[in-house]
Every structure is written in structure tokens, then in C-alpha cells.
N, C-alpha and C positions, 0 to 999 in steps of 0.2 A: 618295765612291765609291758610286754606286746598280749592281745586280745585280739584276736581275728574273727572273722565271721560268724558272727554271734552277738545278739541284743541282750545288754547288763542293764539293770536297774540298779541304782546308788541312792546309798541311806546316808545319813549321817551320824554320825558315832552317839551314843548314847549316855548320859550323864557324866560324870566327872571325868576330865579328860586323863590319860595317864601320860607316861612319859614320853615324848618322841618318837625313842625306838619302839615304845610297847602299843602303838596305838595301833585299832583295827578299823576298816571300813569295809564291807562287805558289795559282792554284784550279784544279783538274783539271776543265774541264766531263764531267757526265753526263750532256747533253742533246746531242743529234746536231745538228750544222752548224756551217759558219764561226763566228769570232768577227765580234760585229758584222753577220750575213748581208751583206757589201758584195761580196765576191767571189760568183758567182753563176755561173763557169767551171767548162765539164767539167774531170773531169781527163784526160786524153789526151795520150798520147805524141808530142812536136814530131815535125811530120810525120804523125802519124795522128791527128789532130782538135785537137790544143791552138790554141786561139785564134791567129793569127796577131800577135796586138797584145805576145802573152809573145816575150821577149826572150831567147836560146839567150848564154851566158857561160862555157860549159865548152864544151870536146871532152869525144868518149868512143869507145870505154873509156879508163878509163886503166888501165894492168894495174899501176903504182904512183900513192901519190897524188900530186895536185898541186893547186894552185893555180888558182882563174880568175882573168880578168881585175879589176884592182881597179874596183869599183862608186861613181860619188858617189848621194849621198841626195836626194831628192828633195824635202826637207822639214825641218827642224832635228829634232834629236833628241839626247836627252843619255841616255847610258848610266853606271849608275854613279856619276851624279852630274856628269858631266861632257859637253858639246859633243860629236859624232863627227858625221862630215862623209862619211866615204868607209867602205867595206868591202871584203873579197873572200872566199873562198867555198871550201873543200877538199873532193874529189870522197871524202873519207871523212866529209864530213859536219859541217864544223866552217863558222862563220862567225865570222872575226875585224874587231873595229873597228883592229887593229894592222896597218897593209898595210906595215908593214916587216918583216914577220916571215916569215920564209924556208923554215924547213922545214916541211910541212905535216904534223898528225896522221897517223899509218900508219892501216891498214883494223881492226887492232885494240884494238877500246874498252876503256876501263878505268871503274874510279871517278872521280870529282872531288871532287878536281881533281887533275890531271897535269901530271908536267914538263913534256909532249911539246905541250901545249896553250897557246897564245899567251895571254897577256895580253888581258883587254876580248874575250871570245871567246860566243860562244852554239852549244850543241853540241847535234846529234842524231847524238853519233858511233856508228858501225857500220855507217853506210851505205857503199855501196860503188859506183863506174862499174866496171861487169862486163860491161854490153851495150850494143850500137851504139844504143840508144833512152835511153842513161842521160844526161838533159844536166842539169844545172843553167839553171833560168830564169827573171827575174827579172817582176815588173807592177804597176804604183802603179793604185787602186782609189781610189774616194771622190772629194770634194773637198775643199779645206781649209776649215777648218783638221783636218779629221777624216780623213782622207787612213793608208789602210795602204798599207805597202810589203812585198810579198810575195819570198820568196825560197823557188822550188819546187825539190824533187831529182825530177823526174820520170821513170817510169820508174823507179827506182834497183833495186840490187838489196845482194847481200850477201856475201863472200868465199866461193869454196865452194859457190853456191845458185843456182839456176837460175830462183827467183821472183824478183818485182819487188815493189815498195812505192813508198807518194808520199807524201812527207814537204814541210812550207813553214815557213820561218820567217817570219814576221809582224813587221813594227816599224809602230807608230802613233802616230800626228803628236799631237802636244799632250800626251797621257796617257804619253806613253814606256814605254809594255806592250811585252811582247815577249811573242808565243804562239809555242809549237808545236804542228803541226799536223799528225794523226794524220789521211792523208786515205784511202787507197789499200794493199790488201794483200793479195798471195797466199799469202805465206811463212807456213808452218806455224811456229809454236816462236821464230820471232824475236824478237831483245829488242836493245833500245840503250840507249845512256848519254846520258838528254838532263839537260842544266841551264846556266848561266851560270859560268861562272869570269870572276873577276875577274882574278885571280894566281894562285901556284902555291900559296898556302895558305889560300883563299878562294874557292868555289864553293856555289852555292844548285841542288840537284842535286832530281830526283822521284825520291818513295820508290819503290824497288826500284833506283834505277841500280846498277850499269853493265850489268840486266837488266828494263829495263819492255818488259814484253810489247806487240807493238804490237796495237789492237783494232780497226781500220775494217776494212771486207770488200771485196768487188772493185765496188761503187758508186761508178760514175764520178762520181757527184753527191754534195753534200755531206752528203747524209742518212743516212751514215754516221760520217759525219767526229767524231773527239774532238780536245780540244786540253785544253794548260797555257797558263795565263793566267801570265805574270810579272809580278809589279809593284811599283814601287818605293814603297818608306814600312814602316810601323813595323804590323802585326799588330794591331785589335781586340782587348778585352777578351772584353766580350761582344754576342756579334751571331750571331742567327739570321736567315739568309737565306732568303727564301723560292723553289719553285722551283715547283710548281704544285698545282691542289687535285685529291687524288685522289676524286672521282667520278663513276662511268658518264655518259656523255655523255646516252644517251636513258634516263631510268625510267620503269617505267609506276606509274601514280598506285595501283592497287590494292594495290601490292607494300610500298609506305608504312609505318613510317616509313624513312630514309634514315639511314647512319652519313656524318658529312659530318669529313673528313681530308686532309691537307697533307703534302707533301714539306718539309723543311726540312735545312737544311745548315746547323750550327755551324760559324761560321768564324770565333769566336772564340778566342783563346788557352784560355780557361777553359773545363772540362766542362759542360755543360748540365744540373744536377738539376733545377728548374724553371720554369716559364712559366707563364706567362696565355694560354689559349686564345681563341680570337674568333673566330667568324663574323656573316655578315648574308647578309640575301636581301635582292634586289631594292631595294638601299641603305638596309632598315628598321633598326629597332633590333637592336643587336649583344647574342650571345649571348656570355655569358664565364663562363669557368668556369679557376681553377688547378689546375692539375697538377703535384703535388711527386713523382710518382714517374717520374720521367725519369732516363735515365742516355743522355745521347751526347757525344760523346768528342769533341774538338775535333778539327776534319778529318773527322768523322762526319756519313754524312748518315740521316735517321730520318723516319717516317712520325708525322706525332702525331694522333691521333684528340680530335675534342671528346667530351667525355661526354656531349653531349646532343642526340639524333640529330636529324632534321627531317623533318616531316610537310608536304608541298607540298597545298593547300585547293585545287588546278585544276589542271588540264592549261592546258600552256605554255609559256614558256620564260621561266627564272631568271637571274640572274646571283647568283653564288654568292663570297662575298670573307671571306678566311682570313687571319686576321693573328696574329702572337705579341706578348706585350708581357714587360716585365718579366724576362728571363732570369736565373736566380740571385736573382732580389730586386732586382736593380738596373735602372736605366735601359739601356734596347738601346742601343750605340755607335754602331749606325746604323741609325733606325729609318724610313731611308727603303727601307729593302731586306726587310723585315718580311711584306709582303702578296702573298697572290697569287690572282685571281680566273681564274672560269671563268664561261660559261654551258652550262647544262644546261637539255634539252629534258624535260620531263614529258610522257606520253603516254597513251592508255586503254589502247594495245594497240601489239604489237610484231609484225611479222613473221620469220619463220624467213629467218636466212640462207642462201643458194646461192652460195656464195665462186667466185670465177671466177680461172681460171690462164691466164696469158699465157707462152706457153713462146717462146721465141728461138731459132731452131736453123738447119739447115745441111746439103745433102748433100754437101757440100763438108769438115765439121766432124769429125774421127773422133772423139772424144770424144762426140758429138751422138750417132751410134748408140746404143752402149748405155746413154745419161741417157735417149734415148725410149723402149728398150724397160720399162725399170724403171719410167718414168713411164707407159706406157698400162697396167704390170699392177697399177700402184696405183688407176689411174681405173678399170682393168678391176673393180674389187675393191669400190669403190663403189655405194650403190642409185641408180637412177638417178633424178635431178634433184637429188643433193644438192651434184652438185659439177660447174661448167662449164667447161672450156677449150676455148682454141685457141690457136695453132701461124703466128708469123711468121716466114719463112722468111729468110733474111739474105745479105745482099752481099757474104759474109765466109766462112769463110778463102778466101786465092784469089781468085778469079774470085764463087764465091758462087755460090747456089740461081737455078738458071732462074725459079724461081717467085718471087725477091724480086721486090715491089713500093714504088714509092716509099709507100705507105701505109705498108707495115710498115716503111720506112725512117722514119719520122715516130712510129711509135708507139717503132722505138728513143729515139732524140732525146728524147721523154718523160719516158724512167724513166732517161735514160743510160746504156744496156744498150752496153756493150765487150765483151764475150768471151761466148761460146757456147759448153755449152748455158749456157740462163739461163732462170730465171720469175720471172714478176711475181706474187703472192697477193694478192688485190684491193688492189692499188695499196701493200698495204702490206708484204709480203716480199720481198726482194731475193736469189735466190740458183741455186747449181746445180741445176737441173731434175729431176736423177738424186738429188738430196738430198733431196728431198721425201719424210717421211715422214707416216704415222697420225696422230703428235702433233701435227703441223705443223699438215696442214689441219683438223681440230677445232679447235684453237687458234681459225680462224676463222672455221669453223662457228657457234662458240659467241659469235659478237659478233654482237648483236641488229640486225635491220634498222629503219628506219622505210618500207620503200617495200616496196610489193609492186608484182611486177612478172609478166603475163603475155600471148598473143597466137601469132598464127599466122599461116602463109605457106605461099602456095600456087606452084605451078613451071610454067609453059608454055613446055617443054622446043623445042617448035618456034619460037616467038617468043624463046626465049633469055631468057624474061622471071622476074624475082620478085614476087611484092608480097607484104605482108606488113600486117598490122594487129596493134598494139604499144598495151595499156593499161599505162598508170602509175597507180595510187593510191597517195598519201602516206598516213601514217598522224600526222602531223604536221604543221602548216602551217611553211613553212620558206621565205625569201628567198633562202637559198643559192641559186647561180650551178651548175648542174648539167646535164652532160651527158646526152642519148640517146645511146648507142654502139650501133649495128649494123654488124657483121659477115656478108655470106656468105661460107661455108665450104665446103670439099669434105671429104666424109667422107673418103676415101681417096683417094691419089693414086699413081701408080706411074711418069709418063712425066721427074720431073726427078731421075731418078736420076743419080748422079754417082761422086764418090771412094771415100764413109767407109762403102759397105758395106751402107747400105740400100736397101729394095727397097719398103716402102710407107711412104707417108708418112699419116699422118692427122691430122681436123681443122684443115685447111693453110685457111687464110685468102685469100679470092681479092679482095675486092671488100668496104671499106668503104662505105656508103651514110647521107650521100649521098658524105664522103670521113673521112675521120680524124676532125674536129671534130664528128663529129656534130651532133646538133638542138639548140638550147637546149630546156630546160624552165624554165616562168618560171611565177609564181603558183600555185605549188605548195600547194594546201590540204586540210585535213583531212580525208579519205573523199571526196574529190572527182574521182573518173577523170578523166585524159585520155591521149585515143585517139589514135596516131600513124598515119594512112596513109601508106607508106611505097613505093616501086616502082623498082625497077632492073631495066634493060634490056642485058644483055652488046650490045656492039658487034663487028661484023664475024664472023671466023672463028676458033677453033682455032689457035692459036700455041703454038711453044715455044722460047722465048726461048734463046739459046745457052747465055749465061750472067747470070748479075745486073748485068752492065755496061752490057746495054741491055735492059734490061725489060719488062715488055708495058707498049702505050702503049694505056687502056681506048678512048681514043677510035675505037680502029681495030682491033683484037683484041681475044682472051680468051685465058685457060690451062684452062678447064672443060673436064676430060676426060669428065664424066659430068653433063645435069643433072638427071638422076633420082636426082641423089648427093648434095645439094644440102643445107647447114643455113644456119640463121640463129641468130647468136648475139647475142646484146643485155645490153646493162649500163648500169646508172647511174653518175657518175662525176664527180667534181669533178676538172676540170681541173686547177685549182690543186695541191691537196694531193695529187692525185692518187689521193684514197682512190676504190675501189669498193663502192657500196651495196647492191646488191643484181643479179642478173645470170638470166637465163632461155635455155635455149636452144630456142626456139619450136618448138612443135609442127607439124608438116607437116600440112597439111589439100588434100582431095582435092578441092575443089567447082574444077570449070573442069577437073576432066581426064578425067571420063568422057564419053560419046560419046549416053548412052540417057536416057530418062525422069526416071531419078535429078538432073539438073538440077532440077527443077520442085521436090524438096523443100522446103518451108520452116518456119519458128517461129512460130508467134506466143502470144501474147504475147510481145517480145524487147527490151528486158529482161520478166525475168519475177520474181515472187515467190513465189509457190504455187505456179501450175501453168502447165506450157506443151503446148503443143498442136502435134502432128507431123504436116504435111500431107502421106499418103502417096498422094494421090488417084490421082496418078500413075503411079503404080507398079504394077506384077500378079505377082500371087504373091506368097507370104511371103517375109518379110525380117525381116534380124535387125538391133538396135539399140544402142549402148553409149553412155552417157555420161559422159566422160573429163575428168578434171581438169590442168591444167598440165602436172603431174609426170608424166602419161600412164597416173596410175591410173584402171580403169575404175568406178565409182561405182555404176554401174546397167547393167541388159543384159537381154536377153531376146528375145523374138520379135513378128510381130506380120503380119497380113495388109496388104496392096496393096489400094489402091482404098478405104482408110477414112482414118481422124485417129487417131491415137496420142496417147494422154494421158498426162505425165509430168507426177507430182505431186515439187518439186523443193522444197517448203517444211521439209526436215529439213540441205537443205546448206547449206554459209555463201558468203558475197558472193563472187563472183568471176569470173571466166570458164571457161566449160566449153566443149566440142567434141560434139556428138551427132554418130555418128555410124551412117547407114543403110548395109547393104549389101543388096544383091539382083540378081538378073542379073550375075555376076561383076562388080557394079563397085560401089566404093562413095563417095559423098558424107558428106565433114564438114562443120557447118552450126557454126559459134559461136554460143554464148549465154552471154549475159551473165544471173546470179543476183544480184538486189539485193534487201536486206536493208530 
């Protein structure tokens, strides 16, 4: 049996032992996702997005339990020790390999094992068909001989409770595992009795039944998902599995040296007092060092630090590999599950994160109200630039926001966002909009960037036009596969009022550019800019779509009620993982919208290093000057005459892009410059 990267908790088998071959021990993953990642389906209620290829075997509700139809397998499988060919399925939660067996489980759970529980049974009882969305439904994944057969309660809910939960039982071809699968949840306080019974005095049950709490969140995706692994055979001695090495993805090299540590999970019968620690970098010689002063408990998972930290001689990137030897003194029982590597980026230098919130909402949503008021007096409460959102409006409840677009319908489909309100915290928070606290976004304030990220955009409100100029410097060289995301926004909006009671909507999202998928960025290298010119063009006229059923179509309308109102927002983003790196919401700059002399402005030296020079030849009369960073603090200011050169000596600030900006004659020009070091 190999286990990689991934922390298992170990039970011990429960009441009378059975034979040899038929015995089961179970690991509770700690790590979020399917087992096997083969299933790779929303979760969504038949009828509102579940894959059409899943298979509906129950009615629902049932106000008493019953029975589905009986199921054949799609694959040999022996439970128990023995052949089973066919199953069926009780809408409280029970799956028996007995389909002769007549009465089904009631709605309420007990211990196991129980009378009322069939023979050759696998239970996640307490679930309950309570709503017309509750079906049980069945879908084979894989191909063989590796083949899972899924058995989903979708929807389900629970006697009494007005939430829903998504629960699956899993069997797989060859291995004869059976997981449960912890996928979907809104129920506060619930708890089930999950485990196997054999008979009525022989059950292999998870500690806490007939009340384990269930843990997934309402993440239609499985990046919430926990499960129990069942498997059949006889329990390890000793075996430390490894499950991943805990350190920081990016460090920077002056911060040196590094404590370098591992997740590990005993899943050995026997307590863990010692081990053999090991590491290595970049496959060189292994550092070892024993440790007798351990104490983890079989079923226990622990962190074990080497004693001998690690000093990285360059910036670059490591591959870092953690292994145990020896547990107790003895030979590991299986020491193919022992190791766990990472790579880790070393860096000179780090940039300050700007965490970016993707909120989900609806004026359609009454709960949506007041999650956006609490959520703009948290942003309200913010300095600005430390923290960026915006606002995808949704096709949902109902009819849905006049201002969904299929964009924001695509950046749902993403993160698998079902119910509003809801945020995203740069790709890697999942939850209620209105929950968002202090702790929260610190948490991801405080996770280091490698990319800075800054730029500006200007508005010619009669042409309906944007553009926008967008630097990226890495602060790392990196082959990662990464997105440009730009967004424009309307700062406020008032015209798609609807149901839930609001009357302004803000930071509403009108127009990705050039659509959802934004830009690649490719050859990503160390302090090496690159500039994006970027430009959109709204098409046609003023539109307001009835409702989200028919959308604005960009080719031929817009929803811009104001484009003097106008942001651009930007972020870095792997598609994949869907993490966000680092996000800016661009400064507005004025060059192209005044009417007088102030055009003629310009820089030079641009880039600059010491000093640049402000050509105000142009210009009559005094004006006044500011030179503004990113975050829109102003840096420098002062005064200065028309008809001369302006000298700014800029050799005390660090690399980046700035904005100078002139005013005079009621109008003013921002000119960008770039400061290189």
C-alpha cells in the first residue's frame, strides 16, 4: 500500500475481529480532495448543474425511508472478503450489498452496529430525502482496471433541518477501498454514523460515531472535500507516512538559515517515541539526525522538525525531500510511504501582498444586502491599496442581476461558486462574503508575494474607450503557467436594482479584457518588467438588460452608466490552482483628457535614475506638481513656474512606477515614470 502526500488518521478496528482477509482499518484524509483526484465533477443538485452523465435512482422526498432501485457493479468487487455483484441504496443513508433485505434503516442513527442495519452494509446514516433536490445518484470514473464507482446523496438533507449536505460512497476496482466522502455542507451542528457493518455484532465504525461532525463548506468543488478511506487487511506495526514538508514556499535568502519540517502521520499500531530524521536538497547528501524524544500516538498526526536547519548559498529554486527511517528502532513496515518532497523558491526580496476579494452577489439575493453592507464597511475601514475587490453580479436567484455577464458567469464555473453571497480571497478562501473578518484578510496580507505588480489607465468617455498600461516585475524567475487578469469596473452603480433591497451596487464588474482568460505571461524573469498595453473599446449604446437571462451581448451594447466612474482592476493568477499573487487596482491618470497646453508635458530622462526633468515649456503660469506612487501616496509636491524645465532629483526612491502629476489652468495631466534602480 504506498500513501503519499497526505496526513491519514488511524482507528482501530471495532469489536469482534473477523477473519484475516476480511478485516478493515480505516485513514481519515486531512488533505482536501477526492480520493484518487478521478472525480473532477461539480457538486450540484440534478437539475441545477450536476453533470448530466450522473445517473438519478431514488425519488424524493421520501417523508419515510425507502429503498432505490437495486444497482449491478460495474466492475468485480469483493467486500468482506467475498464477491458482491449488485447493491441498493436507503434514502436515510445506508448502502447494502444484501438487495434482499426489506426494511430500510429509519432517519434515525444510532452506533454500530445495529439491528435495523442489513448485513454486508456501508453507512453514512442520518442523512435524510427531506427536499425535492434530495436524489441519490450513482457514476463510474476512471478506467480499469482503476475504475471508482461513486454512490452521491446529493442535495440531502436531515430530519428536522432545512440545510442540505453531499455525501458519496466510493468503491474501487482492484483495491476493494471503500471511502466516504465528506463533500458538501450547510448544516450547522450535524453529525452521522458512518462505518461498515458486517452483521449485527461486527462493525468497523469512525471515532466519534453515531456523531462525527461533518467538516466540507458549501465548495461545490472538491477543495473542501474530506473523506475515510476503508481498507481491507490487517493494520501496520510501525509506519510513519509522510504527508508534506512544511516550508514557506518563497524565502528570501538574507533571512537564512531555514528550519526545514514534515507533516507525518503514524499509522502504525504502535506509538512513535523515535525516528531517524532525513533531509536533502537538490538530491545532494542526506542530512540525518535521531530523535528519541517523540511521543505520537498511533492515529496521530505530528509535525517533526530536523535539528539541523538549512542555509540555501543562492537564490533559486530547491527541491527539498523529508524522509523518516527507523521508527521505534525498527524497520518502517512500509517504507515506501516515508518521504515527502517540495520545491521551494529562494529569493533576494519579497513583495508586500495586496490580496484581492472576488465577491459573488445579486440584486435578486436578499441575503446579498446585508453580506455587501458589512463587506464595503470592512473595505471601508481599510488603508487604501492594501486590499482590492470586485463584485460579479449573478444569474441567480430568479431571473438574476440585469448586469450578469457571461464573463462573471465563467469566473463562477472557476471557483465553483453555488449560492450567494460568496468570496473568493485570492483564489484561496471559499466563503460567505458577510463573514469576512480582520483575521481573515491579514491572514492573507501576511503571505509574501514574488511579483509586483503596477500601471495605469486612462478614459475617453466620448469614444467609450479604456487603455491601460500594466507592468509586471517578478521578483523570482519562474516557468509557472500565469495569468494577466484585468477587469473594468464601475465604481457604483444604481440602474439594476431589483428585489433584495439595494439601491447602490459597487465595484460591479462590466467588462473583462480582453475576456476571462486573460493574457499569458510567459518567461517570467528576475527584476525583468514586462509591460502590457492593453485597450477596450465599449461597443454600441447604454443597455439594461431585463434580467440575467439575456445579458448584454459586448458586441453590440454596454451596461456603463457613468465613464467617468470607471476602475480597472488587475491580478496575477494561476489558472490552475487558482491561487492569486499579487493584484493592483490601477491608478486613473489624466493625460488625453484635458483640452489645453498641459498635453505637451513630458519626461525625460524615462526611465530614469537620479534625476528627471519636467518639460513645462508649455505651460504659463504657476503650477503645481505631485509625485505619486502605486498605492496613490504622494511622495513629492510643490510648486513650480510655466514656460521652464522642472527638476526632480528621484535617486532617494526605489524601482518602480510613479505617476507625476502637473496641474494648472484647471486641468491636470499625469505623465508615468518609471524609476530603475
Amino acid at each position: 500500500m504506498r500513501l503519499t502526500l497526505r496526513s491519514l488518521a488511524l482507528a482501530a478496528l471495532v469489536l469482534a475481529a473477523a477473519p484475516l482477509s476480511a478485516q478493515y482499518y480505516y485513514l481519515p484524509s486531512t488533505v482536501n480532495g477526492n480520493p484518487g483526484g478521478i472525480n473532477t465533477d461539480a457538486e450540484y443538485p440534478v437539475g441545477g448543474g450536476l453533470a448530466t452523465s450522473w445517473t438519478a435512482i431514488s425519488t424524493a422526498p421520501a417523508a419515510t425511508p425507502a429503498w432505490s432501485s437495486t444497482q449491478t457493479l460495474p466492475f468485480g468487487f469483493n467486500f468482506n472478503g467475498s464477491a458482491v455483484t449488485q447493491y441498493k441504496v436507503s434514502t436515510s443513508g445506508v448502502l447494502t450489498f444484501d438487495v434482499t433485505a426489506t426494511t430500510p434503516p429509519g432517519y434515525t442513527k444510532a452506533a454500530l452496529p445495529d439491528a435495523s442495519i442489513p448485513n454486508n452494509s456501508v453507512c453514512i446514516w442520518g442523512l435524510a430525502s427531506v427536499g425535492t433536490n434530495d436524489l441519490i445518484v450513482n457514476k463510474t470514473f476512471g478506467t480499469a482496471p482503476n475504475r471508482q464507482h461513486w454512490v452521491m446523496f446529493s442535495s440531502y438533507g436531515q430530519v428536522g433541518s432545512t440545510c442540505w449536505t453531499y455525501w458519496a460512497i466510493v468503491l474501487e476496482e482492484s483495491t476493494n477501498k471503500i471511502y466516504l466522502v465528506d463533500q458538501r455542507n450547510s448544516c450547522t451542528g450535524a453529525t452521522l454514523s458512518l462505518g461498515i457493518q458486517v452483521n449485527s455484532t461486527t462493525a468497523y465504525s469512525v471515532a466519534g460515531s453515531p456523531s462525527v461532525a461533518i467538516q466540507a463548506g458549501t465548495d461545490a468543488t472538491a477543495a473542501d472535500n474530506k473523506y475515510y478511506e476503508f481498507i481491507p487487511g490487517v493494520q501496520l506495526q510501525n509506519n510513519l507516512i509522510a504527508n508534506s514538508v512544511e516550508v514557506d514556499d518563497f524565502l528570501v535568502l538574507g533571512q537564512a538559515p531555514f528550519t526545514v519540517k514534515a507533516e507525518f502521520l503514524n499509522g502504525g499500531s504502535n506509538a512513535v517515541t523515535s525516528a531517524g530524521l532525513n533531509y536533502s536538497v537538490n538530491g545532494g547528501a542526506a542530512v540525518s539526525a535521531t530523535v528519541s524524544t517523540l511521543n505520537v500516538a498511533s492515529a496521530a498526526t505530528a509535525t517533526l522538525t530536523h535539528p539541523q536547519a538549512w542555509t540555501p548559498t543562492a537564490v533559486g529554486t530547491y527541491t527539498l525531500k523529508f524522509w523518516t527511517s527507523n521508527p521505534n528502532g525498527q524497520a518502517d513496515s512500509d517504507p515506501s510511504n516515508d518521504t515527502a518532497t517540495k520545491q521551494v523558491v529562494v529569493v533576494n526580496s519579497i513583495a508586500v501582498r495586496r490580496p484581492l476579494i472576488e465577491v459573488f452577489s445579486s440584486s435578486t439575493c436578499a441575503p446579498c444586502a446585508p453580506a455587501n453592507t458589512t463587506f464595503k464597511n470592512l473595505m471601508d475601514a481599510q488603508t487604501a491599496g492594501d486590499y482590492n475587490y470586485i463584485k460579479y453580479q449573478m444569474s441567480w436567484p430568479g431571473t438574476g442581476d440585469p448586469y450578469y455577464t457571461t464573463e462573471a458567469g465563467a469566473k463562477r464555473q472557476l471557483y465553483g461558486v453555488n449560492s450567494v453571497p460568496n468570496a473568493q480571497i485570492d483564489g484561496g478562501w471559499n466563503g460567505h462574503a458577510g463573514q469576512i473578518t480582520q483575521p481573515i484578510l491579514n491572514q492573507f496580507k501576511a503571505v509574501p508575494s514574488f511579483m509586483n505588480l503596477a500601471g495605469y489607465f486612462t478614459v475617453d468617455a466620448t469614444a467609450k474607450k479604456v487603455d491601460m498600461v500594466i507592468n509586471t516585475t517578478p521578483l523570482v524567475s519562474t516557468s509557472k503557467a500565469l495569468s494577466l487578469q484585468v477587469a473594468i469596473y464601475e465604481k457604483s452603480t444604481s440602474q439594476n436594482v431589483k428585489s433584495n433591497g439595494e439601491t447602490v451596487f459597487y465595484h460591479v464588474m462590466k467588462k473583462m479584457v480582453p475576456d476571462q482568460n486573460g493574457t499569458a505571461l510567459t518567461n517570467l524573469t528576475d527584476g525583468v518588467m514586462q509591460t502590457q498595453n492593453l485597450s477596450y473599446t465599449f461597443n454600441g449604446a447604454y443597455t439594461l438588460p431585463i434580467n440575467a437571462t439575456a445579458p448584454v451581448n459586448h458586441a453590440s451594447a454596454h451596461t456603463v452608466e457613468d465613464f467617468n466612474d470607471l476602475g480597472v482592476m488587475v491580478w496575477i493568477q494561476d489558472m490552475a490552482t487558482k491561487e492569486i499573487y499579487q493584484s493592483v487596482d490601477l491608478t486613473a491618470s489624466g493625460v488625453g483628457m484635458g483640452e489645453n497646453g498641459l498635453r505637451s508635458v513630458r519626461l525625460y530622462p524615462n526611465p530614469a535614475s537620479d534625476l528627471v526633468r519636467v518639460d513645462l515649456r508649455s505651460v504659463s503660469g504657476n503650477c503645481t506638481y505631485r509625485l505619486v506612487n502605486t498605492l496613490g501616496q504622494v511622495v513629492a509636491a510643490g510648486t513650480a513656474e510655466g514656460g521652464s524645465e522642472l527638476v526632480l532629483h528621484v535617486g532617494q526612491w526605489t524601482s518602480g512606477l510613479y505617476l507625476v502629476q502637473v496641474e494648472a489652468e484647471g486641468s491636470l495631466q499625469t505623465v508615468p515614470l518609471q524609476i530603475v534602480r
